[in-house]
C-alpha positions as CSV (number, residue, x, y, z in Angstrom):
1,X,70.2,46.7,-16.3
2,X,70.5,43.3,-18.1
3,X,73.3,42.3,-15.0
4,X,71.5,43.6,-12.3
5,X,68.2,41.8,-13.4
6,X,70.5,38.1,-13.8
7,X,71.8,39.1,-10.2
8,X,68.4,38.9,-8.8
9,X,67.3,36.0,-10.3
10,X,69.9,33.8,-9.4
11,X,69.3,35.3,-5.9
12,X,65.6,34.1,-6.4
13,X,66.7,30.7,-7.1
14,X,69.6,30.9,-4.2
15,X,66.5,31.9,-1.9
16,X,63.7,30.0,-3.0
17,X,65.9,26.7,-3.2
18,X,66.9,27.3,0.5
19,X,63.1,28.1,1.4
20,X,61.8,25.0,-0.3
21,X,64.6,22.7,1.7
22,X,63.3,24.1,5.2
23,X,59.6,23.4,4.3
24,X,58.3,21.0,6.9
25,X,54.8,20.7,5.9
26,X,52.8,20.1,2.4
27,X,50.8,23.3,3.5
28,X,54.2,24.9,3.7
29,X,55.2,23.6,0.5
30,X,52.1,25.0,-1.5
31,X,52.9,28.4,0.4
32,X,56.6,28.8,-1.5
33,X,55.3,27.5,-4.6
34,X,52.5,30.4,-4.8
35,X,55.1,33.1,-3.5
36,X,57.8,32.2,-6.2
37,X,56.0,30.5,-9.1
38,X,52.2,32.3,-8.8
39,X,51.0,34.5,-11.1
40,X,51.6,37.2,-8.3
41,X,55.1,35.9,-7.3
42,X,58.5,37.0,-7.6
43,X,59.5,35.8,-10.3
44,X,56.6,36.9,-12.6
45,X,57.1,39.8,-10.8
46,X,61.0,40.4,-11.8
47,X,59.7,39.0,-15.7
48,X,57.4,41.8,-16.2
49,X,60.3,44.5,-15.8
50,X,61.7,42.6,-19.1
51,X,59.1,45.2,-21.2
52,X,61.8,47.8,-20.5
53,X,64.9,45.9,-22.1
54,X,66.2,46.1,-25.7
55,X,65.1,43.1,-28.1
56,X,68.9,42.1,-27.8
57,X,68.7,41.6,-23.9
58,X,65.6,39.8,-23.6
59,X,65.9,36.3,-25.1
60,X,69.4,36.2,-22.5
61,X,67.2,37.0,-19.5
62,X,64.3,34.9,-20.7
63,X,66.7,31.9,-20.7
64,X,68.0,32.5,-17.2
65,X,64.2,32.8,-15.9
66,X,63.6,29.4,-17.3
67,X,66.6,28.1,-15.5
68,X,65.6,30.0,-12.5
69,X,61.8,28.4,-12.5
70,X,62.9,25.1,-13.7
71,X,64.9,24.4,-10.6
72,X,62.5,26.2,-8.1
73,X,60.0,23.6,-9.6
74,X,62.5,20.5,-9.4
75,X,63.0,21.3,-5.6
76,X,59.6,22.0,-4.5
77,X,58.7,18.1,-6.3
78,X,61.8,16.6,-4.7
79,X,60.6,18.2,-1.2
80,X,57.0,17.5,-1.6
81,X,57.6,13.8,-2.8
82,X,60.1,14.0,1.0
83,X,57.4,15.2,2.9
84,X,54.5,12.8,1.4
85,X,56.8,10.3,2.1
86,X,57.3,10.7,5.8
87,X,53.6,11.6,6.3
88,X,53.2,8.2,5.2
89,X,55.5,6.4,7.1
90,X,53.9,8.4,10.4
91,X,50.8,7.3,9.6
92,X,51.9,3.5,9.3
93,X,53.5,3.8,12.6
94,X,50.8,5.2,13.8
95,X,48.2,2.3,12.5
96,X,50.7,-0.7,13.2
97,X,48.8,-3.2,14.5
98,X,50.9,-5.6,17.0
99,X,49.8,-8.8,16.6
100,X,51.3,-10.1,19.9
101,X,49.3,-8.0,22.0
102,X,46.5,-9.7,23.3
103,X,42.8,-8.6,22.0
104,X,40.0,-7.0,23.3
105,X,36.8,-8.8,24.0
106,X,33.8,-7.2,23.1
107,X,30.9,-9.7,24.2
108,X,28.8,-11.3,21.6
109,X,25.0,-10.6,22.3
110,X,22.6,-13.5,21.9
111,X,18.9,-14.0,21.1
112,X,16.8,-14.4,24.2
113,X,15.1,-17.4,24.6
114,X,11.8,-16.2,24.2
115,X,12.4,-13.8,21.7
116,X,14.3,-16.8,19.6
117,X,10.6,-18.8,20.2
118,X,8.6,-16.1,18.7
119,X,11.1,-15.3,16.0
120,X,11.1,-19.2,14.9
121,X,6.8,-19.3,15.3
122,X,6.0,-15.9,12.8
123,X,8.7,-17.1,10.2
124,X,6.4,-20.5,10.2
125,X,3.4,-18.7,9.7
126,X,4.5,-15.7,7.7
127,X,5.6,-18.2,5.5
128,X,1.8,-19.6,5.5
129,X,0.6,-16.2,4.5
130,X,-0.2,-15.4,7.9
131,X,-0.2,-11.2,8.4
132,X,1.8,-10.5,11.7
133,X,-0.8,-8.0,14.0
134,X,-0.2,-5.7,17.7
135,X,-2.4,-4.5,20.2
136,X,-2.9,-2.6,23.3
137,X,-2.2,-4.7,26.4
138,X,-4.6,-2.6,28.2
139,X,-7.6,-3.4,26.9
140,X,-11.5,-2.9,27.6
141,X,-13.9,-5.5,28.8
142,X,-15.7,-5.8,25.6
143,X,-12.7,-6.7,23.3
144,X,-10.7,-9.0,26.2
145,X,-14.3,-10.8,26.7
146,X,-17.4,-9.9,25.8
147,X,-16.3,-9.4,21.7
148,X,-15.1,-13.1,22.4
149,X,-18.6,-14.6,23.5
150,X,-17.7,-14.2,27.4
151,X,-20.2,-11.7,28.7
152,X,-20.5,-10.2,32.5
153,X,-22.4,-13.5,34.0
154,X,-20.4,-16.2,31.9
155,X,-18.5,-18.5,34.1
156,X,-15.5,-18.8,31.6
157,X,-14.6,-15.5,32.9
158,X,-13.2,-17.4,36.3
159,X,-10.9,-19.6,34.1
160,X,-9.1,-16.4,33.7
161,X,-8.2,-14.1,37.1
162,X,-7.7,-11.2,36.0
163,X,-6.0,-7.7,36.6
164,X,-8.7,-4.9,36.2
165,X,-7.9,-1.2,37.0
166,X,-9.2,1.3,38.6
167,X,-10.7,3.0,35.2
168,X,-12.4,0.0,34.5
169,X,-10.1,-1.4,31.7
170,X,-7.8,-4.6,32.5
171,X,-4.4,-6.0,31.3
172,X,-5.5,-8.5,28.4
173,X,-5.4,-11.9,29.6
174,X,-4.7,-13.0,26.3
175,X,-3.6,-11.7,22.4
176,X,-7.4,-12.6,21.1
177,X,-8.6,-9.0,21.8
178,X,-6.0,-8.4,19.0
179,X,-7.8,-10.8,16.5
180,X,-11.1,-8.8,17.4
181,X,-9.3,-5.3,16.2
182,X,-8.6,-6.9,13.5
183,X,-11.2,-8.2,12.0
184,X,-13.1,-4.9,13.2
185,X,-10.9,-2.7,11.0
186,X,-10.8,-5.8,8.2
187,X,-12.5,-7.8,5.7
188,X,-12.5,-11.9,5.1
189,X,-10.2,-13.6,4.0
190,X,-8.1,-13.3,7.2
191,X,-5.0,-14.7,8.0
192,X,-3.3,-12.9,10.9
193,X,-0.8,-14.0,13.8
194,X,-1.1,-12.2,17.2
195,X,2.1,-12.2,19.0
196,X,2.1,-10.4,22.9
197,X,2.5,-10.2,26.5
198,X,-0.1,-10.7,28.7
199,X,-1.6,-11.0,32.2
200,X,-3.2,-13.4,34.6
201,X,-2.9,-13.1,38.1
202,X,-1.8,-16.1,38.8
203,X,1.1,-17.5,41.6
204,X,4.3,-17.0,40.9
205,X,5.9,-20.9,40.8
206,X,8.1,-23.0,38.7
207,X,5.7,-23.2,35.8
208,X,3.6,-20.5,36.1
209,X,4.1,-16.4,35.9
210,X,1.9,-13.3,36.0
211,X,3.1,-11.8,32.9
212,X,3.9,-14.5,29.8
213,X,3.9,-14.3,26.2
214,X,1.3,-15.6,23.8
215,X,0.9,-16.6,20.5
216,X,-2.5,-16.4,18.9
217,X,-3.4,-17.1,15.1
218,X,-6.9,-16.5,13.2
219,X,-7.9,-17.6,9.8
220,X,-11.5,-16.9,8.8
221,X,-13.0,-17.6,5.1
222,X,-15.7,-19.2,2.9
223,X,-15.4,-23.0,3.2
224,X,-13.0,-23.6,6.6
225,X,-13.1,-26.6,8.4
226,X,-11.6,-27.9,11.3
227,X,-9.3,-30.3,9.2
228,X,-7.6,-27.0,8.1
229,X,-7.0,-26.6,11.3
230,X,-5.4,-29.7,11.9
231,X,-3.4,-29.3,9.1
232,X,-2.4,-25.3,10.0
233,X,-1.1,-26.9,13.7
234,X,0.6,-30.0,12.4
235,X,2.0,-28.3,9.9
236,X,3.4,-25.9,12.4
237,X,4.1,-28.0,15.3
238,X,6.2,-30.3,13.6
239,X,8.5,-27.3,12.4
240,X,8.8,-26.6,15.6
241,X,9.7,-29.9,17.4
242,X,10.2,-32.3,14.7
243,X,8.0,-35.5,12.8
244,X,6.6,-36.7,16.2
245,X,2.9,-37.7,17.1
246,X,0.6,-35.3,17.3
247,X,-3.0,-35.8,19.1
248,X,-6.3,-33.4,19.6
249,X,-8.7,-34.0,22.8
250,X,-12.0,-32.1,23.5
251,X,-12.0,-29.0,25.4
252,X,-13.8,-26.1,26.0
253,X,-13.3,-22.6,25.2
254,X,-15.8,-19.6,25.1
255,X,-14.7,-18.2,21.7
256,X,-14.6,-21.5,19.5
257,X,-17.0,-24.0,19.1
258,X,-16.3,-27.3,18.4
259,X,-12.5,-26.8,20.8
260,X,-9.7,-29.0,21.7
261,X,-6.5,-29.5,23.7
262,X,-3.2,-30.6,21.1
263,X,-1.2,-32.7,22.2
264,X,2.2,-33.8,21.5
265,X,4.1,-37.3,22.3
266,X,7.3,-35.6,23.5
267,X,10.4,-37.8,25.4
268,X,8.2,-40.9,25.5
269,X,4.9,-38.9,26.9
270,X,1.9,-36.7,26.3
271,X,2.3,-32.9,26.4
272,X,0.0,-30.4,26.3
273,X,1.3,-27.7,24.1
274,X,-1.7,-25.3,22.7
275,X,-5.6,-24.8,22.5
276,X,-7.7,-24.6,19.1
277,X,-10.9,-25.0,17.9
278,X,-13.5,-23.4,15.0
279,X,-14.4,-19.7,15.6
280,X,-17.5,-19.4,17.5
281,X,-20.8,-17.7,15.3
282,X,-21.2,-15.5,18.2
283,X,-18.0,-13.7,17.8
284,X,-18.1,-13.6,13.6
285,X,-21.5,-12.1,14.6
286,X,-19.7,-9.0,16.9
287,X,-17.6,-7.9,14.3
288,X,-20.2,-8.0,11.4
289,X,-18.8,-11.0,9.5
290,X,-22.0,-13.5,8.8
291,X,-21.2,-17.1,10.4
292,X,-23.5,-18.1,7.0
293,X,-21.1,-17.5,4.8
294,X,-17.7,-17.6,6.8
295,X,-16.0,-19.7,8.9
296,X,-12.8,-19.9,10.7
297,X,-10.4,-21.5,13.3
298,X,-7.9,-20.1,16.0
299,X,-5.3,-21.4,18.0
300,X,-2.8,-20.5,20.5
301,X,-0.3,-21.3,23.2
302,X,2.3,-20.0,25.2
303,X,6.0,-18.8,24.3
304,X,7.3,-19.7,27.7
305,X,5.9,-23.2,27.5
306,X,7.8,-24.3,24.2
307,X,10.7,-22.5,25.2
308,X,10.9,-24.9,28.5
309,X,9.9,-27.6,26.4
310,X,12.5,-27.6,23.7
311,X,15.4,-25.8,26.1
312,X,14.7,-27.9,29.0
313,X,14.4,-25.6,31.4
314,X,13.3,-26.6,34.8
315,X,11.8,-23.2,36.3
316,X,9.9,-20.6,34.4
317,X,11.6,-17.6,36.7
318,X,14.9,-18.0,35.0
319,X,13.2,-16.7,31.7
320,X,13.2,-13.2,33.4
321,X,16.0,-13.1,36.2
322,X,18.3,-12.1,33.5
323,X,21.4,-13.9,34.9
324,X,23.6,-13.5,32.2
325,X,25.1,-16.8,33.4
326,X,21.7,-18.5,32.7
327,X,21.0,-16.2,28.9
328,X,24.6,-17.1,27.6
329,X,24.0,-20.4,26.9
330,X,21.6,-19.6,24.0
């Protein structure tokens, strides 16, 4: 029994050693390795007839198992470290990276000029401790005007030509309805920025558009003045545009009470680049704030406007024909 038994496990090692070399795969590998070497394999299998042999026999047959599995093992490392070997060197070849060949362009997106304006405006005024607010662009007659001290009859209302629909609501003509939701829903102090497109019906030319952007900002509190004002805009225009003269001229507007044009001395000449003035009583008064106690200014002015001002652009239509020709050079 004790030959017969050596027989078949030198035939285990002749078969498994021949297996293992024609393994092609890792997957493969792990396959032999359970059939020979698991607990269920062939050679535990041939080990557990040993119970049946003399004490003599066993330790003889014992050593040739240990032969046997020692070399099964050897080859199944020597053939995995083969086949990990040229999986790696596929993969490299498959990864190389010729240098020579010529690259492919994937097109760098840019910053639209307006949306670069607005982005360089809130910064400036976050950084004041303004809070950035949204609203509707369709809007009701009571928060586009008459919330603003522009009722029905008031001829400020023809300063602004307006898009109404058939509801009875309108496209805002400007982001100050937004300052009016705000303060409905908020209590002084207030410092809030009012970014938005909005509507006029005005002739399409080189300088002027139906739909533009504006930028609006409130501040209402105990104590404002109209020097804080001046101080809020120079402050701001002259991160915009740089350290250059800076000049306010008496206007009119419905909402704000005393108002004024500001100027700015750009290229040698006066340029008009926003509106101001101190917050009318009338419209503290139609949110519930009492123009006793509180006071505030506003300001605004156009994206498009400073975007042709500091881009030099010579017609207002190219901001929206979205020539790429015309957007790639921002």
């Amino acid at each position: 029994m004790t030959s017969n038994l050596e027989a078949q496990l030198l035939a285990l090692r002749q078969e498994g050693e021949k297996a293992i070399a024609a393994a092609d795969t890792l997957e493969r590998l792990e396959e032999l390795r359970v059939n020979y070497l698991g607990k269920k394999g062939e050679l535990g299998a041939l080990l557990r007839s040993m119970g049946q042999m003399s004490a003599e026999e066993r330790p003889k047959i014992g050593a040739i198992a240990n032969t046997v599995k020692e070399s099964l093992q050897t080859s199944l490392d020597q053939q995995r470290v083969t086949l990990e070997s040229a999986q790696i060197q596929l993969q490299l070849e498959a990864e190389t990276l010729d240098v020579t060949m010529p690259g492919i362009y994937s097109p760098q997106g840019r910053i639209h000029p307006l949306n670069g304006i607005i982005d360089r405006a809130l910064d400036i005024f976050v950084g004041m401790g303004y809070t950035v607010a949204q609203g509707p662009e369709m809007e009701t007659d009571y928060y586009n005007f008459e919330a603003l001290n522009t009722p029905p009859d008031h001829p400020a209302r023809d300063m602004q030509d307006t898009f109404y629909l058939p509801d009875g609501n309108l496209l805002r003509t400007h982001t100050s309805s937004v300052q009016i939701r705000y303060m409905e829903r908020e209590e002084p102090p207030i410092r809030v920025v009012a970014p938005g497109r909005v509507y006029r019906r005005d002739n399409v030319d080189a300088t002027h558009s139906a739909v533009f952007h504006q930028i609006e900002l409130l501040a209402i509190d105990e104590g404002l003045t109209f020097t804080d004002l001046k101080g809020t805009i120079k402050v701001f225009l002259q991160a915009i545009f740089g350290d250059l003269p800076i000049r306010f001229r008496a206007s009119y507007f419905p909402f704000t009470e005393p108002s004024a044009e500001v100027d700015l001395q750009w290229n040698g000449r006066w340029l008009e680049v926003m509106g101001c003035g101190m917050v009318d009583p009338n419209v503290l008064k139609s949110v519930g704030y009492d123009p006793e106690v509180y006071t505030g200014f506003a300001a605004g002015f156009g994206v498009e406007r400073f975007a042709m001002v500091l881009h030099q652009i010579d017609d207002i239509r190219r901001l929206y024909a979205s020539d790429l020709r015309f957007l790639q050079q921002f």
